[in-house]
C-alpha positions as CSV (number, residue, x, y, z in Angstrom):
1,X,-31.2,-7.5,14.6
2,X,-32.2,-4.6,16.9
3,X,-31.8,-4.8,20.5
4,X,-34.2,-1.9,21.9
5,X,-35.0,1.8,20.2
6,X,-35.7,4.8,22.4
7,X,-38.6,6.8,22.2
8,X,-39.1,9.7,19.8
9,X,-37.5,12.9,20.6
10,X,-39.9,15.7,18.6
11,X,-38.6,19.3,18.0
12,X,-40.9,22.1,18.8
13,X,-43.5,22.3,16.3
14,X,-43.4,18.4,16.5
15,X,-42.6,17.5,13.0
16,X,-39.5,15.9,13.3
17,X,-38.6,13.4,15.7
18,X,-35.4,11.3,16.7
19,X,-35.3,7.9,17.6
20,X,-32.0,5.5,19.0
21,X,-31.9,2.2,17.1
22,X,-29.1,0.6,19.0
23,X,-28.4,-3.0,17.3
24,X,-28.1,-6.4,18.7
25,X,-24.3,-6.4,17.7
26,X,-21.2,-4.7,17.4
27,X,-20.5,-2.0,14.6
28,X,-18.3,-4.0,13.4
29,X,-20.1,-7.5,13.0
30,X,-21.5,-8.2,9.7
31,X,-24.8,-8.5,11.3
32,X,-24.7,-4.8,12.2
33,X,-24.5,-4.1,8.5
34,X,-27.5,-6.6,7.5
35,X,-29.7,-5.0,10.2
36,X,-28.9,-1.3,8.7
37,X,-29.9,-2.1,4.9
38,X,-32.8,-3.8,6.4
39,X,-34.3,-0.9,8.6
40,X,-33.5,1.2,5.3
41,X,-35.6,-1.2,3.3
42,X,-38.7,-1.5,5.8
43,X,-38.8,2.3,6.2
44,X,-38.2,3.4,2.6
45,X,-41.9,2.5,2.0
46,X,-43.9,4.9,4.4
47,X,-45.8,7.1,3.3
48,X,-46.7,10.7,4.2
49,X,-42.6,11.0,6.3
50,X,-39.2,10.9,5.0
51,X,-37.2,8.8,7.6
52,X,-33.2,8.2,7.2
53,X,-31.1,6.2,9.0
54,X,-27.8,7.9,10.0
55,X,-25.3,7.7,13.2
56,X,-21.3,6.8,13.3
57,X,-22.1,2.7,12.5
58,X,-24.4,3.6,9.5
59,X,-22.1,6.0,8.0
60,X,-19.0,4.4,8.9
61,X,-20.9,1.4,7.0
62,X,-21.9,3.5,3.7
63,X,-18.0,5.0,3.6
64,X,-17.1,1.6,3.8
65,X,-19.2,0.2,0.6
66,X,-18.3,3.5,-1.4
67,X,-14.4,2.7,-0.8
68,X,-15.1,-0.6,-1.4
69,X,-16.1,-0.2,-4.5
70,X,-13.7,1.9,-5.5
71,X,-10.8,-0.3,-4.1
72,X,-10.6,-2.1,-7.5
73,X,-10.6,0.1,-9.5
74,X,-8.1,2.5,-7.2
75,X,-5.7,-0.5,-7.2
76,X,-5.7,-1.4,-10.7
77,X,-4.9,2.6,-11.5
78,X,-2.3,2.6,-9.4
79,X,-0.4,-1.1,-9.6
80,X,-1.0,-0.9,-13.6
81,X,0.6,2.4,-13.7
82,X,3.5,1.1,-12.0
83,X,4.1,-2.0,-13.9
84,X,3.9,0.1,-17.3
85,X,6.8,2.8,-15.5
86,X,8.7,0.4,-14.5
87,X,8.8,-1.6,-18.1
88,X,9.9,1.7,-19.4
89,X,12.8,2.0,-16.8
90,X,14.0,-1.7,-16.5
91,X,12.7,-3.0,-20.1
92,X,12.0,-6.0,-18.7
93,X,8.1,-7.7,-17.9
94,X,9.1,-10.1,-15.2
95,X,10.5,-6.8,-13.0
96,X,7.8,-5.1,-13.0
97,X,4.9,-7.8,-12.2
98,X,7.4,-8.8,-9.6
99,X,7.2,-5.3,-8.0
100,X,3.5,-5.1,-8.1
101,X,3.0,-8.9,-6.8
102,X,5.3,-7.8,-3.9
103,X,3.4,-4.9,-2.9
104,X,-0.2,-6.1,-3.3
105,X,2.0,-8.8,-0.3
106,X,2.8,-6.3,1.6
107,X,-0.8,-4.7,1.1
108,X,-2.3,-7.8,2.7
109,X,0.0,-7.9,5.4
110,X,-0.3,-4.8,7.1
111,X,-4.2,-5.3,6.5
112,X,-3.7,-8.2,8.3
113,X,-1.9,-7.0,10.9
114,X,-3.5,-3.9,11.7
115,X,-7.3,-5.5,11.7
116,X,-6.3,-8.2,13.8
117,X,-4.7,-6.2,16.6
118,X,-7.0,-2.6,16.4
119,X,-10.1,-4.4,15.5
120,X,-10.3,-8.0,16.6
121,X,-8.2,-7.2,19.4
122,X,-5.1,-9.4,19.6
123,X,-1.9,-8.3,21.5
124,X,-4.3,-4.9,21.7
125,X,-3.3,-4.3,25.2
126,X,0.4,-4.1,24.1
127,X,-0.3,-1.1,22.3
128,X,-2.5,0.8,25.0
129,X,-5.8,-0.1,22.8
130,X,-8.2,0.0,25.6
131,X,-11.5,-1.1,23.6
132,X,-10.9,-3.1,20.1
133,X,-12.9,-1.3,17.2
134,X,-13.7,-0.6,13.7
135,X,-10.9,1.0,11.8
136,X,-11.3,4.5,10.0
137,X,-13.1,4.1,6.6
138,X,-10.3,6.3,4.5
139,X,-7.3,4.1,6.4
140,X,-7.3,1.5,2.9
141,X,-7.2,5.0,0.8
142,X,-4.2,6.7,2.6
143,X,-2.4,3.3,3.4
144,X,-2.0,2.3,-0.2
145,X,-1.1,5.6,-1.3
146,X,1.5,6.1,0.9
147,X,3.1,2.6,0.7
148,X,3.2,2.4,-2.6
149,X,5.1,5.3,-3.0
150,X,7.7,4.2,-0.3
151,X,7.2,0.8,-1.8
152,X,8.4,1.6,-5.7
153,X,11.4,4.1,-4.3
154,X,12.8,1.2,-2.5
155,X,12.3,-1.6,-5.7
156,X,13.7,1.6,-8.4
157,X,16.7,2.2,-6.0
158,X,17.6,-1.8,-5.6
159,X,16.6,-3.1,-8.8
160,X,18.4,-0.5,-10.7
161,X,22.1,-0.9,-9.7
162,X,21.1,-4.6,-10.2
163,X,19.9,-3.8,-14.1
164,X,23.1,-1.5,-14.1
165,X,25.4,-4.8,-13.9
166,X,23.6,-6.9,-16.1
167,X,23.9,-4.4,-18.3
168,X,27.5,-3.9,-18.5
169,X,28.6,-7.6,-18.5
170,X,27.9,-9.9,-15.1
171,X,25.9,-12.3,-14.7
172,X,22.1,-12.5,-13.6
173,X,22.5,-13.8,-10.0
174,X,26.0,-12.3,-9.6
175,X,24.4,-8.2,-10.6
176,X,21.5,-9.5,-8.0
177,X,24.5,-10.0,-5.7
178,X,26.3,-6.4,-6.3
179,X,22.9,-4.6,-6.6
180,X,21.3,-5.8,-3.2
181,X,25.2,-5.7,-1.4
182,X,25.5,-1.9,-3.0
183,X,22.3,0.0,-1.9
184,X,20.8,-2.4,1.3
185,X,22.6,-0.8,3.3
186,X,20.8,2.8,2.3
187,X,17.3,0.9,1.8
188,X,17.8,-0.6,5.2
189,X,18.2,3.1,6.4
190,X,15.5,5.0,4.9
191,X,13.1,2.5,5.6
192,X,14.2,2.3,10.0
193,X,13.9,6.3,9.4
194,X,10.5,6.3,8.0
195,X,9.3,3.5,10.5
196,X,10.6,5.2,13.5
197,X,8.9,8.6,12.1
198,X,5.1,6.3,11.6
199,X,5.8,4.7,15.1
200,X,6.1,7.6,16.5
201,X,2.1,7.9,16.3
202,X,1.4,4.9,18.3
203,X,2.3,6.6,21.5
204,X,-0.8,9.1,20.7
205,X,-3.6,8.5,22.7
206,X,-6.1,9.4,19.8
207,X,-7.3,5.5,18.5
208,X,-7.2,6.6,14.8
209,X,-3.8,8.1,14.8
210,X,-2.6,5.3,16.9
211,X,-4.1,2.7,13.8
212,X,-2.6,5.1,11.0
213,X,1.2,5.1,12.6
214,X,0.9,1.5,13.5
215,X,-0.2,0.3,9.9
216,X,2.4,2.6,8.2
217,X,5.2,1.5,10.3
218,X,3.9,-2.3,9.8
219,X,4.2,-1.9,6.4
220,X,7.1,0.0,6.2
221,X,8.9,-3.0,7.6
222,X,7.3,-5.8,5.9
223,X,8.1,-4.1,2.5
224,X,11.6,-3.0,3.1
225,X,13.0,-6.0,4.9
226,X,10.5,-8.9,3.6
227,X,9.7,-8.1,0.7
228,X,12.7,-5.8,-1.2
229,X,15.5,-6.6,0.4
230,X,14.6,-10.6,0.6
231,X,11.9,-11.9,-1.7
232,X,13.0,-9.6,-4.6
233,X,16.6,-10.9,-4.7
234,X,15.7,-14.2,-4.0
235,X,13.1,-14.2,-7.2
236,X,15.7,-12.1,-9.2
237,X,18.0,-15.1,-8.7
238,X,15.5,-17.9,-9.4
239,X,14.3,-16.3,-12.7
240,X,18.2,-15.3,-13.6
241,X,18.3,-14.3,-17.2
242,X,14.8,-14.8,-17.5
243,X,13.8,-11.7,-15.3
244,X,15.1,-8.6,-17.9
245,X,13.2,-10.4,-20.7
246,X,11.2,-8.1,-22.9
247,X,9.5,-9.0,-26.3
248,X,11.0,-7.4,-29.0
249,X,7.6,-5.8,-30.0
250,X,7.9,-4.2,-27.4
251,X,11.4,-2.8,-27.2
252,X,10.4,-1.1,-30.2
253,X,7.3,0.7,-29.0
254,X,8.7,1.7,-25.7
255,X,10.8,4.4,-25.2
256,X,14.0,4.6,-23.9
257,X,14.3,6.5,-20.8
258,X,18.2,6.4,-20.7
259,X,17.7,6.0,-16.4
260,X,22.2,5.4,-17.0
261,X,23.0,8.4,-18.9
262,X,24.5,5.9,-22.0
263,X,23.6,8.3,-24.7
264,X,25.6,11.4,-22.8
265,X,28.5,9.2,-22.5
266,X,28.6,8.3,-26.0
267,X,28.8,12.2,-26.7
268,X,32.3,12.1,-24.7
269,X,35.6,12.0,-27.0
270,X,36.5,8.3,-27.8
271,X,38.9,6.8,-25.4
272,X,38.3,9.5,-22.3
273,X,38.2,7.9,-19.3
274,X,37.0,8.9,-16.0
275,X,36.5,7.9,-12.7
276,X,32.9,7.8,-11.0
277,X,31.8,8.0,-7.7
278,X,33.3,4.7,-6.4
279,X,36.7,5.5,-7.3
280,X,36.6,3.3,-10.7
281,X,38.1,4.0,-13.7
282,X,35.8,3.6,-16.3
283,X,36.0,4.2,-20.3
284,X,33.3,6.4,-22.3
């Protein structure tokens, strides 16, 4: 798998030299990787000289493996987390896998996306990529992070006016209804703000800040407008009733979080009544 290798550069006292391995393929072709963990293993054995292999392919390659294998376990943290926070908040099971299925989609996605233009090289032109390459090891890291965040504000603030109906008395497709026609409108905002704000980093000329603002405005969109604001109501509606199930086991163990301020209102004198935000009359 190695094209040519330069001859050794020596220091002064001539007992450390530098040799160019340049590989028969691209950095990122899985061949490139092969021929690196082979060199390792043919030079780990000579005696007498301590040789390493390093460069931007062969530690671009070793960052890779380490996130790789900590990609698992990163995502299991971080989507189990969220489906036990959000059983707390909507006391429901079917919510919450919902929210996590939806965002390991829109995970995919913007992988998707963002490999095939930056580092396959489709459409690359459209975006001023001059030369098609390997993506920054840490992008997977900061992507999810980020996303998720974004990701679980946008499902909380939807899914909770929806839960808010149930709650008091309409029916499972008809609080879907109310819910998504109360707060799309503000979900449809925040998520053009924060794409406009992430594509403002493709102009840069800079290839890894180009790839960052292109896979967080990618995702941005494919969360907000795919998945929130169109597969989420559309499953809410399917599963109906079904959706704010919760075992009775479990209602027991799990606290109530109180996310509607219930309690407070039963501390009000019987028979007050007030009006909220929306101009409503409501009793406490």
């Amino acid at each position: 798998g190695v094209l040519a290798v330069t001859p050794p550069q020596l220091n002064a006292d001539k007992t450390t030299a530098l040799l160019t391995v340049i590989p028969e393929t691209g950095p990122t072709d899985p061949k490139t990787e092969r021929a690196v963990q082979e060199i390792r293993d043919r030079v780990g054995g000579v005696e007498g000289a301590e040789v390493a292999l390093s460069g931007a392919t062969a530690v671009g390659i070793d960052v890779s493996e380490k996130i790789e294998e900590a990609m698992l376990v990163y995502l299991l943290l971080v989507v189990g987390l969220s489906v036990l926070l959000l059983m707390l908040v909507f006391r429901s099971v079917l919510v919450p896998v919902k929210a996590a299925l939806g965002f390991l989609l829109t995970i995919g996605a913007t992988f998707g996306i963002t490999v095939a233009i930056f580092q396959q090289g489709h459409l690359a032109e459209w975006l001023g990529v001059d030369t098609p390459g390997p993506l920054v090891s840490f992008l997977p890291i900061l992507l999810i992070g980020i996303l998720f965040g974004l990701a679980m504000d946008y499902e909380v603030f939807l899914v909770s006016r929806m839960r808010e109906d149930f709650v008091h008395g309409a029916e499972a497709q008809q609080a879907t209804v109310g819910g998504l026609g109360h707060n799309a409108r503000v979900v449809t905002a925040a998520a053009l703000i924060m794409t406009a704000v992430f594509g403002g980093f493709v102009f840069m000329p800079d290839p890894i800040i180009k790839s960052m603002g292109f896979a967080l405005a990618v995702g941005v969109l494919v969360d907000a407008f795919i998945v929130r604001m169109a597969l989420v109501p559309a499953t809410m509606s399917l599963l109906g009733r079904a959706a704010w199930w919760l075992p009775r086991w479990a209602d027991r163990i799990l606290p109530d979080l109180d996310i509607e301020g219930e309690k407070l209102q039963r501390k009000l004198v019987p028979g007050q009544r007030e009006s909220d935000d929306t101009g409503r009359t409501v009793r406490v």
